[in-house]
N, C-alpha and C positions, 0 to 999 in steps of 0.2 A: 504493500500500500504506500501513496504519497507521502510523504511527511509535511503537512499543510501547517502547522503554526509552529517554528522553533525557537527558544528562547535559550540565547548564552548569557552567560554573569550579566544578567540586566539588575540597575539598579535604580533605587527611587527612593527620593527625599523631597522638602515641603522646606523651603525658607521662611520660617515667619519673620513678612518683612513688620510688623507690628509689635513683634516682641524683640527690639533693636538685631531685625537679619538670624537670630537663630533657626540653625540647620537642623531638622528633624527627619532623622533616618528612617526609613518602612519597610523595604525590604532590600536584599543584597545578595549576588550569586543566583539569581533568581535561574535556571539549566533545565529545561524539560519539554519534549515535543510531542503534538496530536498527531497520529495520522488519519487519512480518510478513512471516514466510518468509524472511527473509536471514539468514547466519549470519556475522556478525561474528569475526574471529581476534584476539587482543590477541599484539602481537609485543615482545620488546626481550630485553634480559638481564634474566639471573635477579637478582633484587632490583630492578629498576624498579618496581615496584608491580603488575602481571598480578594476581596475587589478592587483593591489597588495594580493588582496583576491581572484582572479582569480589564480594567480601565486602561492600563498599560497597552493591551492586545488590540485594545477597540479604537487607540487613541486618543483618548481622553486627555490621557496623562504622559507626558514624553518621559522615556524613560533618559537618567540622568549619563548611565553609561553602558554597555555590554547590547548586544541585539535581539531583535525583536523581527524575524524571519517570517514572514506569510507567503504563502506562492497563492501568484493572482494570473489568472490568464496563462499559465505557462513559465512566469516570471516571476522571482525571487523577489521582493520589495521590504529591504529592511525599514521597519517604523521610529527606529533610532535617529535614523536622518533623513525620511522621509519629508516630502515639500508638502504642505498643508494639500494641494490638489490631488497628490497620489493618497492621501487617508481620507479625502474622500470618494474619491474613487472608489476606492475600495468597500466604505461604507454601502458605494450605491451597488456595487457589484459581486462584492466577495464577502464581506464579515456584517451577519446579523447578531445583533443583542437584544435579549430580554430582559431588562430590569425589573424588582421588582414593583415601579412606579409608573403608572401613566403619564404620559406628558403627552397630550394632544393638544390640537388648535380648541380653545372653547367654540360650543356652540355647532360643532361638526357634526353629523350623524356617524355612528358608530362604526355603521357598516361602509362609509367610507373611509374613517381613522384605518379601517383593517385594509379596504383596497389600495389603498394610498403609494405604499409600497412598489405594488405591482404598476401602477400609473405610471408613478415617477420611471421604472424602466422601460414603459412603451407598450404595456400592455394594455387594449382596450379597456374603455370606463366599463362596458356593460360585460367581457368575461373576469373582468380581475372585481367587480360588484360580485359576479355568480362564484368565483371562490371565495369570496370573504364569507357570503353567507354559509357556505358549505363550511367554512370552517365556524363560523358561530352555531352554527345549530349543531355542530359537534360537539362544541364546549358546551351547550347547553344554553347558550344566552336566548331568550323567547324573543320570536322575529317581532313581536310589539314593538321592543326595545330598539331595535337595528335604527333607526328612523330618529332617536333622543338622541343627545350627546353623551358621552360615557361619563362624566361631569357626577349626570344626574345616576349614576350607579350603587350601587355596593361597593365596598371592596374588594369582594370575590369577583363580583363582576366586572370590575375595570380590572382585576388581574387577565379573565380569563381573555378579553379585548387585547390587552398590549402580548400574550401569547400568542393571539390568531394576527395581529399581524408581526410578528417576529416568526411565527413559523410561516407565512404566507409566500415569502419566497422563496426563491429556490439558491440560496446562498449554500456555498461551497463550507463553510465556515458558520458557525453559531455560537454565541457565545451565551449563559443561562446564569441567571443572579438570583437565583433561588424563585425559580419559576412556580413552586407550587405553592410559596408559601401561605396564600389565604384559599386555598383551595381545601373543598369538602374533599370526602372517601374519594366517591365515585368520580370528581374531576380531575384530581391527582392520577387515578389508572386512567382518563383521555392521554394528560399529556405525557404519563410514563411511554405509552402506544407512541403517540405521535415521535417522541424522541424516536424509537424503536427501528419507526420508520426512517427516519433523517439516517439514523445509522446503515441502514440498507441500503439506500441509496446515494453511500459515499461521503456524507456528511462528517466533518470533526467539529467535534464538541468540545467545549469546556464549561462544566460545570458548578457554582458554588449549590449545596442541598444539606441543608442543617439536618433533614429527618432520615431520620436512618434504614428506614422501608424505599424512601423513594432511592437513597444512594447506594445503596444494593442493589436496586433492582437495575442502574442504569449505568453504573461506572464499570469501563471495562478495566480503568485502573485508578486507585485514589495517590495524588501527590500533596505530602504532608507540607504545609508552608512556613509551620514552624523553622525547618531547618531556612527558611529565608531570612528569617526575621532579623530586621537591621537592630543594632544594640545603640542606645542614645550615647 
């Protein structure tokens, strides 16, 4: 299989320029890679760094030194000195993320936050509308809703929205920030399946998943992030 995401001694620190420039370490040696169709689990305590090195990947966060390795297209694009237009590129074409937070436009219908995705790469409004809904009425959201803004939701329900569009495309790469966290039984085993599938059809994953049902059921391997953990 490819080796789709590789990470050498990437490291990451937070200057507070507010507390006169002190350097605050997060993680260091950061050394581990996905391949296609394996879904990676990142494990330790809270505050190890898990989304720090999720954000590193998505580019969020530049990392300070060591690499940050994606293959997009055929082609190798380290994130370490990538130019703002190649991360996002890649955003629109290689590396999806699911946080655990909604962030849509207010006032949007649902079922378009989820087609959105698919629009923005050129796929028609009225087939990339008929996946969205295929994937909401998977997760369960009641087509009433499709038509409200996710705003006016639950929070199960605006997790399971920012799922269906994070799994909506067909990105090479996904990256998962504790996707099932406000999820009931029965919606947790949708998107354990759906991952399942991602994995089938070549997909690498990186995981963070606090509960311990869901990270069995989906890591093909857990990597402990303690051993990153920067020392102040």
């Amino acid at each position: 299989m490819s080796v789709m995401i590789k990470l050498s001694d990437a490291e990451k620190s937070f200057t507070m320029h507010l507390q006169n420039g002190i350097r605050l370490p997060v993680v260091r040696g950061v050394s581990f890679h996905v391949a296609a169709g394996e879904c990676v689990v990142l494990a330790g305590p809270s505050g190890a760094g898990k989304s720090s090195i999720l954000k590193m990947i998505f580019g969020n966060y530049r990392c300070d030194s060591g690499r940050i390795e994606i293959l997009h297209r055929g082609a190798t694009i380290d994130l370490a000195t990538a130019e703002p237009r190649q991360v996002l590129e890649l955003r629109r074409t290689t590396i999806g993320y699911v946080s655990q937070f909604l962030r849509a436009v207010p006032r949007v219908a649902a079922l378009d936050v989820v087609a959105e995705p698919l629009v923005v790469s050129g796929v028609s409004k009225d087939e990339a509308r008929q996946r969205a809904g295929d994937l909401l009425r998977r997760l369960n959201i009641a087509e009433r809703l499709w038509t409200l803004p996710p705003a006016t939701f639950s929070g199960g329900e605006q997790q399971r929205v920012n799922i269906a569009r994070g799994f909506i495309s067909d990105f090479p790469i996904l990256l998962l920030d504790e996707p099932t966290a406000s999820l009931d039984a029965g919606n947790r085993e949708v998107v354990m399946s759906m991952i399942a599938e991602k994995k089938k059809v070549g997909v690498a994953m990186i995981a963070i998943v606090h509960d311990d049902e869901v990270r069995e059921r989906i890591a093909d391997r857990l990597i402990d992030v303690s051993s990153f953990a920067a020392a102040a």
